[in-house]
C-alpha positions as CSV (number, residue, x, y, z in Angstrom):
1,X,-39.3,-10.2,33.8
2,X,-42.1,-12.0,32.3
3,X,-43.4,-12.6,28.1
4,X,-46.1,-11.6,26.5
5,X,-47.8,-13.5,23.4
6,X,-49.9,-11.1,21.7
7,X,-52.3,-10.0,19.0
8,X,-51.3,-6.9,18.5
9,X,-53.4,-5.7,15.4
10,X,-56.0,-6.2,17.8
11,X,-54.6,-4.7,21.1
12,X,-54.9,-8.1,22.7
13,X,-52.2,-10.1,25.2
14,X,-51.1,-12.8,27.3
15,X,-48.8,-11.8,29.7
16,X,-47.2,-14.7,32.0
17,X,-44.3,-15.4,34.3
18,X,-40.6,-16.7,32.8
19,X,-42.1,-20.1,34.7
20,X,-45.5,-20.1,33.5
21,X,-44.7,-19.3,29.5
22,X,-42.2,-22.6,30.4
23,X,-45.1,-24.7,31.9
24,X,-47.5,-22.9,28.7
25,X,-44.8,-24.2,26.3
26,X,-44.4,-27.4,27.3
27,X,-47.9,-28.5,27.5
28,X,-48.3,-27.2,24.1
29,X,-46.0,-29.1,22.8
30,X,-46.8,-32.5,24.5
31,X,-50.5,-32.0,23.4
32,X,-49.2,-30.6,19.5
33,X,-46.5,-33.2,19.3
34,X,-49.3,-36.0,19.2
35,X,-51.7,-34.4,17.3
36,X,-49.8,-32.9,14.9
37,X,-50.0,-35.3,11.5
38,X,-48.7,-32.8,8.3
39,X,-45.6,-30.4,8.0
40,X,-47.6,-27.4,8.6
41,X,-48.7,-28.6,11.6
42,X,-45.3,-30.2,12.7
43,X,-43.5,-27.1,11.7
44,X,-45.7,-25.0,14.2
45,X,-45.2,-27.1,17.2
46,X,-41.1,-27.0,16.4
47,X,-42.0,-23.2,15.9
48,X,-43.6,-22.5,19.6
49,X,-40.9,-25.3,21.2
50,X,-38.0,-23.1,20.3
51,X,-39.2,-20.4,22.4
52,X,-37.0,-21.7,24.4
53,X,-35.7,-19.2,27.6
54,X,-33.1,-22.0,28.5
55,X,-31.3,-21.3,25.1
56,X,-32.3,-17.5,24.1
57,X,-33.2,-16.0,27.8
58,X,-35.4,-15.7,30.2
59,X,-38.2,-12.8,29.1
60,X,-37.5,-13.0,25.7
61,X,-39.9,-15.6,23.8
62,X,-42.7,-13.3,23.6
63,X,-44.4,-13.2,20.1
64,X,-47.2,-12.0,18.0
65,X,-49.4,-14.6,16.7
66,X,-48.7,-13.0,13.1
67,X,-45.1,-14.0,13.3
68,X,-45.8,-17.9,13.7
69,X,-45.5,-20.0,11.0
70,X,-48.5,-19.6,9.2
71,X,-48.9,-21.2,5.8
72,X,-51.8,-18.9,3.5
73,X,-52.4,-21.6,1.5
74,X,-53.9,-23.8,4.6
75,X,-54.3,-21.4,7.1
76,X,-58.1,-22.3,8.6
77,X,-57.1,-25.8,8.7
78,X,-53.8,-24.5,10.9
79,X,-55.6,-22.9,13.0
80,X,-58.1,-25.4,13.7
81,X,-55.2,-27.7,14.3
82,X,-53.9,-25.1,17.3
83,X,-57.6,-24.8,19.0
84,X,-57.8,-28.6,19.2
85,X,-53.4,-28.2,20.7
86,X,-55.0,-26.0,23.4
87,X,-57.6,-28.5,24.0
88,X,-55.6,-31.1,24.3
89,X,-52.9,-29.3,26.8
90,X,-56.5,-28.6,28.6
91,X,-57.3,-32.5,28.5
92,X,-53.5,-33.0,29.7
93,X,-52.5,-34.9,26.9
94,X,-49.2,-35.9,27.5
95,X,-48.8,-34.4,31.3
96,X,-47.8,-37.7,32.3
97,X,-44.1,-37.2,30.7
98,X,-43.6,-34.4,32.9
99,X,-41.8,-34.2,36.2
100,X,-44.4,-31.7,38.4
101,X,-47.9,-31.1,38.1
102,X,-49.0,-28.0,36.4
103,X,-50.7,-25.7,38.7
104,X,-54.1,-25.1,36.5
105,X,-55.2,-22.3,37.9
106,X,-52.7,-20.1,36.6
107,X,-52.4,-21.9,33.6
108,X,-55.6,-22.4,31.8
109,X,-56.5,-19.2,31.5
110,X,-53.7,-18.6,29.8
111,X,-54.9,-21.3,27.4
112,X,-58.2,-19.7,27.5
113,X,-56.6,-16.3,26.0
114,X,-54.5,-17.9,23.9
115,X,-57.4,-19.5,22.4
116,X,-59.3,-16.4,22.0
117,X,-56.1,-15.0,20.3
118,X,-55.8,-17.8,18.1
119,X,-59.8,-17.8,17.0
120,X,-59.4,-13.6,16.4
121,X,-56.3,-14.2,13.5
122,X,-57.3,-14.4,10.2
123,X,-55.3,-13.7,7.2
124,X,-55.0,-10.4,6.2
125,X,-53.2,-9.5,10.0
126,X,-50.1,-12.3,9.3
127,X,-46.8,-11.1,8.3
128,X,-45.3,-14.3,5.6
129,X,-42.4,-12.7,5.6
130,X,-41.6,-14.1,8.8
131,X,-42.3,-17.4,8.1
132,X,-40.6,-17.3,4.9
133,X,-37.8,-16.4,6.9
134,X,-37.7,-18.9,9.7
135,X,-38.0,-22.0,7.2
136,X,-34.8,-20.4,5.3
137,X,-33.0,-20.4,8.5
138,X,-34.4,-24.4,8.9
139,X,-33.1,-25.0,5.5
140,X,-29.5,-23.1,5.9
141,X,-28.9,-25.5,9.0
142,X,-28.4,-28.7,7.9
143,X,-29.1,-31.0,11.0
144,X,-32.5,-28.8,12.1
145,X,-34.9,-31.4,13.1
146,X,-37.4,-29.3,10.4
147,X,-35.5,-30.6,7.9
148,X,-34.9,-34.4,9.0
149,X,-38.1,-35.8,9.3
150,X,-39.2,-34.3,12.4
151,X,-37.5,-36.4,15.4
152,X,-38.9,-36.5,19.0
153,X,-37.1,-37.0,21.9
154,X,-36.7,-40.4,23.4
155,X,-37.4,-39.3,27.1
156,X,-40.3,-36.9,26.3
157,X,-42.8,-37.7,23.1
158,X,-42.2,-34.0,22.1
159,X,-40.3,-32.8,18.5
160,X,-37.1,-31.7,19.1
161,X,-36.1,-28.2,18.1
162,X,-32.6,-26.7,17.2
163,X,-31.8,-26.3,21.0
164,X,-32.6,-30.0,21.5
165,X,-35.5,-31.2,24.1
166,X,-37.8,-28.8,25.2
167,X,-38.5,-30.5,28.3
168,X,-35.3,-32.1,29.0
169,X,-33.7,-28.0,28.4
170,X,-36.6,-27.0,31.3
C-alpha cells in the first residue's frame, strides 16, 4: 500500500511508500512552516500536514494538486511559495528537529516530481470547491489551529494540524 499525489488533468504522478509520503510530509512541513509568512500560505502547509496516515490510515493521503487549498485571487504567488517549500526541504531546512536522517535518494526525486507537478498547475485545472470546503470544515471546528492563529508545536517548529503534531503523530 503506498499514495500517490498527482496531476491528473495532466496524466502525471508521484507514487511513494506509506514511509516515504511520511518522510515527504514532514520535510515539507519543516521547510513550509518557516517560510510560510500569510494565511494562504499558512493554510497550505496545515493543508499538506493533515495528510496524516497516523490519524486517517496508512495509503490514504493521496491527492491531486487541484484539491489543495488554492486561493484564485493569489494563486502565482502560492505557487511560487510551494517551489521555494520544495527547495527548502532540498536545502534541509529544518531536518535538524527530526529524529533519523532522510534517506535522499529516494526522497528528492520525489521532490523533484512534485516540483514539476506544482510548476504544470495553473488555474483553469483547480477545483475551489474543495477549498471552499475544507476552510468551512476549519471554521465549523472551533479549536482548528486554522482558526487560532496558526500554533506550532513546541517540540517540532512545525504548525499543528487538527490531529495535533505532525512529527510528534510520526
Amino acid at each position: 500500500m503506498g499514495n500517490i499525489i498527482s496531476l491528473d488533468i495532466c496524466g502525471q504522478h508521484i507514487s511513494m511508500s506509506n514511509g516515504l509520503t511520511s518522510v515527504f510530509i514532514s520535510t515539507l512541513g519543516l521547510s513550509g512552516t518557516r517560510l510560510a509568512k500569510t494565511d494562504d500560505e499558512k493554510r497550505m502547509i496545515i493543508w499538506l500536514l493533515e495528510k496524516d496516515q497516523s490519524a486517517i490510515g496508512s495509503g490514504t493521503v493521496g491527492f491531486d494538486i487541484c484539491e489543495m487549498p488554492w486561493n484564485l485571487v493569489s494563486f502565482y504567488a502560492a505557487k511560487c511559495f510551494l517551489l521555494n517549500v520544495i527547495e527548502g526541504a532540498k536545502r534541509k531546512i529544518g531536518w535538524e528537529f527530526l529524529d533519523y536522517q532522510p534517506n535522499e535518494e529516494l526522497l528528492f526525486p520525489c521532490f523533484d516530481q512534485f516540483y514539476h507537478l506544482i510548476s504544470n498547475v495553473d488555474t483553469n485545472m483547480l477545483n475551489p470547491t474543495t477549498t471552499l470546503n475544507w476552510l468551512k470544515d476549519c471554521m465549523e471546528t472551533p479549536k482548528d489551529p486554522v482558526m487560532c492563529g496558526y500554533p506550532c508545536c513546541q517540540k517540532h517548529p512545525v504548525f499543528l494540524t487538527i490531529f495535533g503534531c505532525y512529527l510528534c503523530n510520526n
